[in-house]
N, C-alpha and C positions, 0 to 999 in steps of 0.2 A: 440659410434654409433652402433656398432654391439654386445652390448651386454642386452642379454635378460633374464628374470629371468628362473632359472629351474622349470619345471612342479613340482606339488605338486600329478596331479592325483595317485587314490590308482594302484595299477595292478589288472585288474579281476579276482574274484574264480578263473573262469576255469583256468588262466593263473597259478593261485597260486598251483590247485596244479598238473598241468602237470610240473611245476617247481620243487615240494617235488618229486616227482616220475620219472622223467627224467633219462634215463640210463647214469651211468657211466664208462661202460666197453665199449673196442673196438670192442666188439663181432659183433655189428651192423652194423660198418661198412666192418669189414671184410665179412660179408657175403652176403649184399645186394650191396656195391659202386663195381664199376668199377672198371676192373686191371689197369686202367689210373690213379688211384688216385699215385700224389707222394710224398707231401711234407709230408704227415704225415704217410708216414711209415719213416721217421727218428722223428719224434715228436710224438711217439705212446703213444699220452695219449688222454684223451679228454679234452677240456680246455671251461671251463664256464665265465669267466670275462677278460677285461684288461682296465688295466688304463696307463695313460701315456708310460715306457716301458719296463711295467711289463704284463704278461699273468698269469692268473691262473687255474687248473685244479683243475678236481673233487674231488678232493683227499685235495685239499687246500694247493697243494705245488705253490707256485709263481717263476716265470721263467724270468729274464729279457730278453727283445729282440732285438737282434741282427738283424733280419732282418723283423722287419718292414712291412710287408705283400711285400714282396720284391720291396720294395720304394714303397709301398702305402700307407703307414703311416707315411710320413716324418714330419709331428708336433704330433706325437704318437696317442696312440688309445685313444678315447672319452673323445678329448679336451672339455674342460666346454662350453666355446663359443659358440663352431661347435654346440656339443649338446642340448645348450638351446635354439640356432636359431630354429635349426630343430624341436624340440619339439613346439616351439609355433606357428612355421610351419603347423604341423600337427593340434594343438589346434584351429588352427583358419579356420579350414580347407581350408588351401592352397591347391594347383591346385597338386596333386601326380603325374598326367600324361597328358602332353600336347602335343605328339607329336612333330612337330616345328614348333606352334602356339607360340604367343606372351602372356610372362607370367610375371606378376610384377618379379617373382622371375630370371627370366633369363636376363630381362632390370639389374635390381640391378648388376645381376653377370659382364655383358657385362660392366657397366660400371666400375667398379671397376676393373675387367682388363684391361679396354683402360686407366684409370687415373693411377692406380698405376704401373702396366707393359708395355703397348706397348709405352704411351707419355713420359717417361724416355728416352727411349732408341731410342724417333723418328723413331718407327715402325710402317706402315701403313698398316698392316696386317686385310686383313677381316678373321672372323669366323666361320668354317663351324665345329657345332655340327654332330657330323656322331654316329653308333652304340658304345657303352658304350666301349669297348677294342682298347686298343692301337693296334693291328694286324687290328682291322675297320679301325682304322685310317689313319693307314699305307696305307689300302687299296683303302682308297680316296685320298690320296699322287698320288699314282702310278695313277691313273687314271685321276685324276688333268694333272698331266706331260705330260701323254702321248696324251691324247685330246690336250692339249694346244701348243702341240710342234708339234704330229702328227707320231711320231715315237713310234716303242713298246719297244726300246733295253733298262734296266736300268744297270747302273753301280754301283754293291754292291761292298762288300768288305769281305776280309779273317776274321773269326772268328765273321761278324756279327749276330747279332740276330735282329728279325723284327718281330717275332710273327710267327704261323703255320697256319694261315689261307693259301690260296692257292697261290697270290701273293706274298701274306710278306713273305710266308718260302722260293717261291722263290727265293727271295733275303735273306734267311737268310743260311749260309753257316754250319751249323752243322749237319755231319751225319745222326747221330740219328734223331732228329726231320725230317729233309725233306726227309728220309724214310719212316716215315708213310703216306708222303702224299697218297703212292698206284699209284700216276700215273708222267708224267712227268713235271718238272717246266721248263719253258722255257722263253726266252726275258728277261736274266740276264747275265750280264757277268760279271764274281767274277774278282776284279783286291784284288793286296796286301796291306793290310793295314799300316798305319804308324809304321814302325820298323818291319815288318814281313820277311823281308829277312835279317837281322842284322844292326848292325851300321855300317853309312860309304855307304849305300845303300838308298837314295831318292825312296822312291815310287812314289812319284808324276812326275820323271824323266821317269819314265816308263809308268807311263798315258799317259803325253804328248807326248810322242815319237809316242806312238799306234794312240792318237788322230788323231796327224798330220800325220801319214805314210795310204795312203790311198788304200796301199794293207797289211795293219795289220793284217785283218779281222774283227777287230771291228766296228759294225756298229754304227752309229750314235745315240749318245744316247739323250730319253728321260730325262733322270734325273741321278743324281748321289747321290747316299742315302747310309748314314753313321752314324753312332754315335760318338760323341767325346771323348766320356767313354766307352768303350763296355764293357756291364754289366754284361752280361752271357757269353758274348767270352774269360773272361780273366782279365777285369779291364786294357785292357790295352789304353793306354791316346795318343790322336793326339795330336803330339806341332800345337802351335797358326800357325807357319809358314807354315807349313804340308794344314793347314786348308785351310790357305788365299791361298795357290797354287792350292789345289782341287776346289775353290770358285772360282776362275780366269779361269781355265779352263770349267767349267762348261759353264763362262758369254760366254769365245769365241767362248766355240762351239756349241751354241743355248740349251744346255740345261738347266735344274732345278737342284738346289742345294736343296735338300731335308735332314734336319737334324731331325732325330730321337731322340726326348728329351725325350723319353718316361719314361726311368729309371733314364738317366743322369738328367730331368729336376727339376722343382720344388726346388730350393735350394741346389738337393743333390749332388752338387759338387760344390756348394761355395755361387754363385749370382742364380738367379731365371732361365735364360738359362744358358747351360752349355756352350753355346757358348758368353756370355757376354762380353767385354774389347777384343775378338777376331782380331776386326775389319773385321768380314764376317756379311754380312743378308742375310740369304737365301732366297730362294722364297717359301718354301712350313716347315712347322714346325707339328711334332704330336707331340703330347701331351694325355698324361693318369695320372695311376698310381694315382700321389700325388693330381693332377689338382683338384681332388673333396675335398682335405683335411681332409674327414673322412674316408677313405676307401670305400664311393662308388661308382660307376660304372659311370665313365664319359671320352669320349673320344673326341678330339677336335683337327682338323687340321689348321691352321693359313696358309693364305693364300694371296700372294702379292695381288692388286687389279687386275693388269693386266692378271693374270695367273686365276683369278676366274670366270673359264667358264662352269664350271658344270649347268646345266639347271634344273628348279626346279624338284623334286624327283627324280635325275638322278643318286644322292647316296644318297636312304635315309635306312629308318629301323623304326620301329616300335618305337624303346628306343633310336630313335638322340635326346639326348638333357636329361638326369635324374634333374627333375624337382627339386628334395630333394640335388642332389648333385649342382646344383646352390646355393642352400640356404648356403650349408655349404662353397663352393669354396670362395663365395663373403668372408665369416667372416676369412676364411683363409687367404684371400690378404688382405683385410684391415687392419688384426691383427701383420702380421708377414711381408707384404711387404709394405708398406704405403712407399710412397714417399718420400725422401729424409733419411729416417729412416735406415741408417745403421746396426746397432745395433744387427739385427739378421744375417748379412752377418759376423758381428764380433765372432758370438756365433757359427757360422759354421765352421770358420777358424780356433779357438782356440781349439773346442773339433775334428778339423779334427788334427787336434796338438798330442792330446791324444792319439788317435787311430792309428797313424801311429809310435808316443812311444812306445806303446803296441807290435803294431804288430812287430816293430824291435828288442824287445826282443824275439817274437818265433825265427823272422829269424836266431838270433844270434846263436839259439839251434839247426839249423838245416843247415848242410852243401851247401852252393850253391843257398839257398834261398834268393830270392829277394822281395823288395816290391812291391804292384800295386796299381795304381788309385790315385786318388784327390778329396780334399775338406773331405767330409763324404760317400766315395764312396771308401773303400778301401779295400785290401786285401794282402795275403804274398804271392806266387807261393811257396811251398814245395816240388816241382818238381815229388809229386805222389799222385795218386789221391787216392790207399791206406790211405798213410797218411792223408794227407786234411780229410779225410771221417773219419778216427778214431779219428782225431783229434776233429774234430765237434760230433762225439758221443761223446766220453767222458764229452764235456763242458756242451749237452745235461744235459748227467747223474748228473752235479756238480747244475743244474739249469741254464744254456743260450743256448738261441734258436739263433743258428747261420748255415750258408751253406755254400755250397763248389760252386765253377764257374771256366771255364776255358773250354777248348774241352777235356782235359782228368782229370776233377774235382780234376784240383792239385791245385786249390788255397782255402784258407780259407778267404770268403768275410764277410766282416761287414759289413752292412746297418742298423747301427743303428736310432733310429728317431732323427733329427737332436735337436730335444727339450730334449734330455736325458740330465737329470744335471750330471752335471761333478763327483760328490760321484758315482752314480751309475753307468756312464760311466766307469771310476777307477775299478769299484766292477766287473763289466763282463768282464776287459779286465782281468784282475788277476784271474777271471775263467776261460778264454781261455789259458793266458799262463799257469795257473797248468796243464789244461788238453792237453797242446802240451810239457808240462815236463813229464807229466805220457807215453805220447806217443812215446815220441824219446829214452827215458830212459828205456822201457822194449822194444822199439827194439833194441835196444843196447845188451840189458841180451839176445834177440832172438836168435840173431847174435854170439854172441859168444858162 
């Protein structure tokens, strides 16, 4: 049903040879990009192709990847499908930019997420296309909540991440990032997250105490917004029980449960939400990242009926809604979540199998380190952000693009695309443990 032939068109001269002559030194960027650029001063090449999850660079070295446009490529990069929709897309000259006008390519998408994901799971979720970033989307969450409840207070949590636009970093609790905002975030109140005071310690005992104690100081809150996986805080994982008590508490005390599936979603921690088999529905769901299935730019809030009180353009944006990433999202659910079609849920579970094999050989090498995360959302805590950081150079150097997470970048994350065959899955983890062998083994020589 969604598969279309690949274009045969030639590429124009002019394309051809700004292509022979394209620079291949980093000189370019170093001199004209912003000191904001990050990920590629540890990736300091320049890289010209990738196919499934492999990258390649000017030079013609090929690099497998490990992280995925950090979960935006959870079926890897220029799947055939994704790609010859889009091209005939284009050939046919489809609609590039609609605003939030009604467009064949966004009917298709819509419904192909109502048949294969929301009617599964008896979700009556409407859709609100908002600006292309998951931080947008966050950002019509919170205001979702806060209109529909009429309160400003939201309930974040320790080590979350939400994006740096101005309310999401509000609620996002790292340092560094809600330093740059320059001024102050307010209408947040950080509670602790599942396991952040040790085991043997309920945090969700301590919500509800605060809830109900009506000289706590905590005001009433708007919504309570969390991730089940925190992706950049650490990998670290809400039990199912943890969740259904945050979800309880939310319904009693009039507010929104707002779950951030930004990184967690899209298959990368097992089933397509990361909250699936939970037994919670929230009221308000973002969604980015993987959502467009080719890498690009689509962000999307799900949203109960009752709580959809936003009034027309009252969160809109110029780009709600990338016309091109409908094209590709639809061949992505159709191809990979199709109704009652297990099969890719089997293929997540198995190579999540692999990857935490892997990683519990570094752990083995390194004293006191623990695993983190689920499904294909995973990583080691090395307990220093040193290490983690030399650890992912070196793998750099052997050929894999991998990164570090946590609040002081001590864990080594993999976010591989969940389509990596299992040979090559194998091949990058056996680059990363050499390069956490070469690691721990000349600080060892260091030390002594």
């Amino acid at each position: 049903m969604w598969r279309v032939p690949v274009s045969t068109t030639p590429i124009p001269e002019f394309e051809r040879k700004r292509m022979s002559t394209k620079s291949s030194t980093v000189s370019v960027f170093k001199r004209r990009e912003s000191e904001a650029r990050s990920y590629c001063r540890g990736f300091d090449t320049v890289f010209t192709s990738a196919r499934g999850s492999e990258m390649t660079d000017a030079r013609g070295r090929t690099y497998i990847d490990f992280l995925a446009g950090c979960s935006s490529l959870n079926y890897g990069h220029n799947d055939p499908d994704m790609k010859a929709a889009l091209i005939a897309h284009l050939e046919a000259d489809g609609v590039a930019h609609g605003l939030d006008m009604h467009t064949e390519a966004k009917a298709a998408f819509i419904d192909a997420f109502e048949t294969h994901i929301l009617a599964p799971r008896r979700l009556d979720h409407k859709l609100m296309f908002t600006g292309p970033t998951g931080a947008n989307a966050v950002e019509a969450a919170l205001k979702i909540a806060r209109k529909a409840t009429g309160r400003q207070n939201v309930i974040a949590f320790t080590n979350g991440f939400h994006g740096v636009t101005q309310g999401a970093l509000a609620a996002t609790g790292n340092s560094y990032h809600r330093g740059g905002a320059g001024t102050s975030l307010n209408d947040v109140t950080r509670m602790p997250y599942d396991g952040y005071m040790g085991e043997g310690f309920d945090t969700a005992d301590l919500l509800e105490t605060m809830l109900e104690d009506r000289s706590s100081g905590l005001d009433a809150p708007a919504a309570i917004l969390l991730e089940t996986v925190q992706g950049e805080g650490g990998l670290n994982v809400a039990r199912p029980e943890w969740l259904r008590r945050i979800a309880a508490l939310a319904k009693a005390h009039g507010a929104l449960l707002i779950i951030d599936d930004i990184q967690a979603g899209c298959g990368r921690t097992g089933s397509f939400f990361s909250f699936d088999g939970m037994g919670v529905t929230p009221d308000i769901v973002t969604l980015a990242k993987s959502i467009s299935g080719f890498g690009l730019p689509m962000g999307l809030v799900l949203v109960r009926p009752e709580r959809d009180v936003m009034g027309p353009a009252e969160h809109n944006g110029t780009f709600r809604g990338n016309t091109h990433a409908f094209v590709t999202a639809r061949v992505a659910i159709e191809k990979f979540w199709a109704e009652g079609d297990r099969a890719f849920e089997a293929d997540i579970e198995r190579r999540g199998g692999l990857v935490e094999e892997g990683l519990r050989c570094i752990a083995d090498m390194v004293p006191g380190a623990t695993l983190k995360g689920r499904g294909m959302m995973r990583g080691v805590d090395v307990g220093s952000g040193a290490l983690a950081s030399e650890i992912c150079a070196r793998a750099f150097a052997k050929g894999l693009i991998i990164e570090t997470a946590g609040p002081r970048d001590e864990i080594v994350k993999i976010l591989a695309p969940l389509t990596t065959p299992d040979a090559e899955l194998r091949k990058g983890l056996n680059i990363l443990i050499d390069a956490a062998n070469d690691t721990t083994v000349n600080s060892r020589i260091a030390a002594e």
